[in-house]
C-alpha positions in Angstrom: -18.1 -282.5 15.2 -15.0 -280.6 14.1 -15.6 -277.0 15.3 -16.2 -275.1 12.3 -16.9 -278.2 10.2 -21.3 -278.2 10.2 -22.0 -280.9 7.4 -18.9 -283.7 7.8 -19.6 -286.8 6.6 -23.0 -285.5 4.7 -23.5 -285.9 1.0 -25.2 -283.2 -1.2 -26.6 -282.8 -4.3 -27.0 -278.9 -5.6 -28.6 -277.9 -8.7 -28.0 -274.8 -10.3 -24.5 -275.1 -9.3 -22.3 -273.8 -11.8 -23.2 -269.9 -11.0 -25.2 -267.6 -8.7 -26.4 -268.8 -5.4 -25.9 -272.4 -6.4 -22.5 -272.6 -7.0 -21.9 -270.1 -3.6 -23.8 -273.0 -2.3 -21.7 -276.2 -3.4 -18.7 -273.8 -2.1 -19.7 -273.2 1.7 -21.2 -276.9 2.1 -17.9 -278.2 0.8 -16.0 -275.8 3.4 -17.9 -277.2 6.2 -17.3 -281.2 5.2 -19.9 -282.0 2.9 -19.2 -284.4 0.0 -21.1 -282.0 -3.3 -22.3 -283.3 -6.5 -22.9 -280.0 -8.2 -25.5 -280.1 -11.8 -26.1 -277.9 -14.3 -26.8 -277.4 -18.1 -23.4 -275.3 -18.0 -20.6 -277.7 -18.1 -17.9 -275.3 -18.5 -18.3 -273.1 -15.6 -20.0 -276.1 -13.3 -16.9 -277.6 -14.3 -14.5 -274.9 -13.4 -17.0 -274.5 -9.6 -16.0 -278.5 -9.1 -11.9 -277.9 -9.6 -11.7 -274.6 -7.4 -13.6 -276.9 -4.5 -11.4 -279.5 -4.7 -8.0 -277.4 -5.6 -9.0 -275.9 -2.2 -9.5 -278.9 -0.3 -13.2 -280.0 -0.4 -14.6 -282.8 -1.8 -16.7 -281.6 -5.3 -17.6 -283.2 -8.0 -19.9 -282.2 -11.6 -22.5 -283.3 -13.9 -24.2 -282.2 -16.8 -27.9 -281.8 -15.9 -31.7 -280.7 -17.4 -33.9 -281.0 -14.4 -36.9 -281.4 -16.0 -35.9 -285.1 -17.1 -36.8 -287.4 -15.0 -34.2 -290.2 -16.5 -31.5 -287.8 -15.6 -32.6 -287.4 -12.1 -33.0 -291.1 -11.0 -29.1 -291.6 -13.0 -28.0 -288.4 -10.5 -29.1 -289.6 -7.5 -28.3 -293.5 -8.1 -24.6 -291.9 -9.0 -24.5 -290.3 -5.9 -25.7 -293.2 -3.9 -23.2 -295.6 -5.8 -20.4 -293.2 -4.8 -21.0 -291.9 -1.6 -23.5 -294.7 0.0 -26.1 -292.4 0.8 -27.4 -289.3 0.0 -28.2 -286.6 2.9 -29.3 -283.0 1.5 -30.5 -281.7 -2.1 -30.6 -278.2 -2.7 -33.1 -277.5 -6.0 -31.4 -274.1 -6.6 -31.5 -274.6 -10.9 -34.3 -271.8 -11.6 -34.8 -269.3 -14.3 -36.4 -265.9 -15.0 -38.2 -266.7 -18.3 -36.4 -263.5 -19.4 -35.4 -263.6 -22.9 -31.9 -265.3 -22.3 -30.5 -263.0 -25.3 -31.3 -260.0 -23.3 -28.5 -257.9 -21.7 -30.5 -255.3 -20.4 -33.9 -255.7 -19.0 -36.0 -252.8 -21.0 -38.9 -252.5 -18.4 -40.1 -253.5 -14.5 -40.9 -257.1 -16.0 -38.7 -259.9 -16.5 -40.1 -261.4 -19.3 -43.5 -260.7 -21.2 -46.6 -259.7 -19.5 -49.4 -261.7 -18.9 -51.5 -261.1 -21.9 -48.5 -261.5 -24.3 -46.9 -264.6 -23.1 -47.2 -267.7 -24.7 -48.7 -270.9 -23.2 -44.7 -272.4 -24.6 -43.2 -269.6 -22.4 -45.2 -270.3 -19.3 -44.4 -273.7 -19.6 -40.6 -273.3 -20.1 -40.9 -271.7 -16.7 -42.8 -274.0 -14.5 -41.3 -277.0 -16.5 -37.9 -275.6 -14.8 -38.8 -273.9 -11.6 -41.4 -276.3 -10.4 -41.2 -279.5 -12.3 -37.9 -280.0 -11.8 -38.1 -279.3 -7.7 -40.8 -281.5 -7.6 -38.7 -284.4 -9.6 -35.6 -284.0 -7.5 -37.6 -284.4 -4.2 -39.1 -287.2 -6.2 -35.8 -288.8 -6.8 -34.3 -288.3 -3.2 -37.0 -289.7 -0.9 -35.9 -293.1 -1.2 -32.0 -292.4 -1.0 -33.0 -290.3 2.2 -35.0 -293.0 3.2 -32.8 -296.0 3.4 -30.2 -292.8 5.2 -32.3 -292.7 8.0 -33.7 -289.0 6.6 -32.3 -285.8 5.2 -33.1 -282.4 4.2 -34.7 -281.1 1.1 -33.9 -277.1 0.4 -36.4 -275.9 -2.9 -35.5 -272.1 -3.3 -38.3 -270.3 -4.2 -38.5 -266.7 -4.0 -40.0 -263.7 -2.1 -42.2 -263.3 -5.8 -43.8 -267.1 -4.1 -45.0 -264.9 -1.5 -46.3 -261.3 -2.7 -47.2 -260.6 -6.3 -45.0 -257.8 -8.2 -44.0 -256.4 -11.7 -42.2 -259.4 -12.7 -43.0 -262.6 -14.8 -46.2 -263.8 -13.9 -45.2 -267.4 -15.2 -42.6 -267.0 -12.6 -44.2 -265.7 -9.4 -46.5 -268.8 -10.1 -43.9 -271.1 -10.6 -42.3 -270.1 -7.0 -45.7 -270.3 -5.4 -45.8 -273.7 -6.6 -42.1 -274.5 -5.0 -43.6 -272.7 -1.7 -46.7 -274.9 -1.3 -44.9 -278.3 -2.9 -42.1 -278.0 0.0 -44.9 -278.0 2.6 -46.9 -280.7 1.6 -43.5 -282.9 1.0 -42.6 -281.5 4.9 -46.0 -283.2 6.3 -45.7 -286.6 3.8 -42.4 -287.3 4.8 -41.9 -286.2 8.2 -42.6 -289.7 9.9 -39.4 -290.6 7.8 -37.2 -287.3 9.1 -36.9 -285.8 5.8 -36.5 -282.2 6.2 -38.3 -280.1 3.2 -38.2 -276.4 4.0 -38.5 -273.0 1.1 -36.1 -270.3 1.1 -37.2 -267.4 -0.5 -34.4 -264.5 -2.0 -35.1 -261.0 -2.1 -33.4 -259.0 -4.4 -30.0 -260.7 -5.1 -26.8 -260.0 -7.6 -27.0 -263.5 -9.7 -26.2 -263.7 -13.1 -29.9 -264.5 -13.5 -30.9 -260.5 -12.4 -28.0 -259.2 -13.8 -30.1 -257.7 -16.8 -32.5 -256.5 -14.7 -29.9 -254.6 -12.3 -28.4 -253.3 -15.6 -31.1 -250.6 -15.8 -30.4 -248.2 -13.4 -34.1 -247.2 -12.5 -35.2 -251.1 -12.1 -32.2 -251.3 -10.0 -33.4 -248.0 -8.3 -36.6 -249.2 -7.3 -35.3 -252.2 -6.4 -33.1 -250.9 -3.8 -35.7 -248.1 -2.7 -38.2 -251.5 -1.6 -35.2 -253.1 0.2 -34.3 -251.5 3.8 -31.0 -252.8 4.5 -30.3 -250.8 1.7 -28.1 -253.5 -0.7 -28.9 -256.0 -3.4 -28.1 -259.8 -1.7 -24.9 -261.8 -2.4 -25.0 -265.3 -3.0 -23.2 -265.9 0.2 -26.5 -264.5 2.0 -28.8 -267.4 0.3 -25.9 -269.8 0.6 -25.6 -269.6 4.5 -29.6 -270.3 5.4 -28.9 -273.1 2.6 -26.3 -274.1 5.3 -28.5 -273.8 8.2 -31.6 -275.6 6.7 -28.7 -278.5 5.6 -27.2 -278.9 8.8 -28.4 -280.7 12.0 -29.0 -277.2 13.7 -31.8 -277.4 11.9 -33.2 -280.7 12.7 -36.3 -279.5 14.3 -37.8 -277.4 11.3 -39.6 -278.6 7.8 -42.0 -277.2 6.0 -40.5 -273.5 7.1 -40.2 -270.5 5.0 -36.5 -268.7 5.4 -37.1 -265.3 3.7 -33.9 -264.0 3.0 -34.7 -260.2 1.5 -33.0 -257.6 2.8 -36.8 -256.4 4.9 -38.2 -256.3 1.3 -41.3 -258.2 2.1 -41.8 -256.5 5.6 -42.2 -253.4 3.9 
């Protein structure tokens, strides 16, 4: 392997890509060799992610993508097959807050309505996105990763999939759910050597939080809860995305990397 270089001749598919801890993902797996098929429903900035890899270098490439159709997955992953010949890691990064997507500033501790005034279409927007569409993407892969001889699965759930908190409760379930899934798909398809393992983010600048880091006393509290003292970067979830994609990594599945800042040893 070319020192440096921990993911040459690999092919990835990354959700989520076009912003955030996705696209800081498609950017270091490129750096280190990886061949990246980057989705997302933003075309023009999952677009622009896809040129600055390749004007640099790395091999990139984009495509529109809602992950909670199942059509769209199976076209993604044969795509990727067609092109590359196999398919070797899939990060499900694609996630949202169920925040009002209008909504500049958060207004309160929760990111989105509370329980008892959210609607059963809200909660499903949510889990539709955060959990059905990890659980179609593993779906899709296992037989790619199959005839590859194996592969790793990265689901990114959240430290809210471990310890309950102020925000969305639609969303704290919906990460659970990633949490759990990722093991059970560890144990089913170990015998095959597909990797599935959880990372879960602390508190991290995304566009996704931006609203909520807006408002100086959410971002106060959020701060006060995290000991290293700093909201995350992407770079911080894209590097144990690295490690859990690389063969360093070839003797762990069904793990959970918390990656919070100490938040959740508080």
């Amino acid at each position: 392997m070319e020192p440096g270089k921990r993911l040459l001749r690999k092919v990835a598919i990354v959700t989520g890509g076009a912003s955030g801890i996705g696209a800081a993902t498609a950017r270091l797996f490129a750096q280190h060799g990886a061949s990246v098929l980057l989705t997302d429903s933003n075309t023009t900035l999952g677009r622009t992610v896809a040129k600055e890899i390749t004007s640099t270098g790395g091999s990139a490439t984009f495509t529109e993508q809602d992950v909670r159709s199942e059509g769209q997955w199976a076209a993604i992953v044969d795509q990727t097959e067609r092109t590359h010949g196999r398919v070797d890691i899939l990060c499900n990064i694609a996630g949202i807050s169920g925040r009002d997507p209008k909504l500049n500033v958060q207004a309160g501790q929760t990111a989105g309505p509370r329980l008892a005034e959210q609607t059963l279409e809200q909660w499903n927007w949510v889990m539709e996105i955060n959990a059905t569409g990890v659980f179609l993407g593993t779906k899709a892969v296992i037989p790619a990763m199959t005839r590859a001889g194996g592969g790793s699965i990265i689901n990114i759930s959240s430290i809210c999939g471990i310890v309950g908190s102020h925000a969305n409760a639609a969303y704290h379930a919906s990460k659970g759910a990633v949490r759990i899934f990722s093991k059970a798909a560890a144990i089913q398809y170990a015998p095959d050597k597909i990797r599935v393992n959880s990372i879960h983010p602390g508190f991290v600048d995304t566009p996704m939080t931006a609203p909520g880091h807006s408002n100086p006393e959410v971002a106060r509290k959020r701060l006060e809860a995290t000991p290293l003292g700093r909201f995350g970067a992407p770079y911080d979830i894209a590097a144990g995305c690295l490690y859990l994609a690389s063969d360093e990594s070839s003797w762990v599945t069904g793990s959970e990397l918390v990656i919070d800042g100490g938040m959740t040893a508080n």
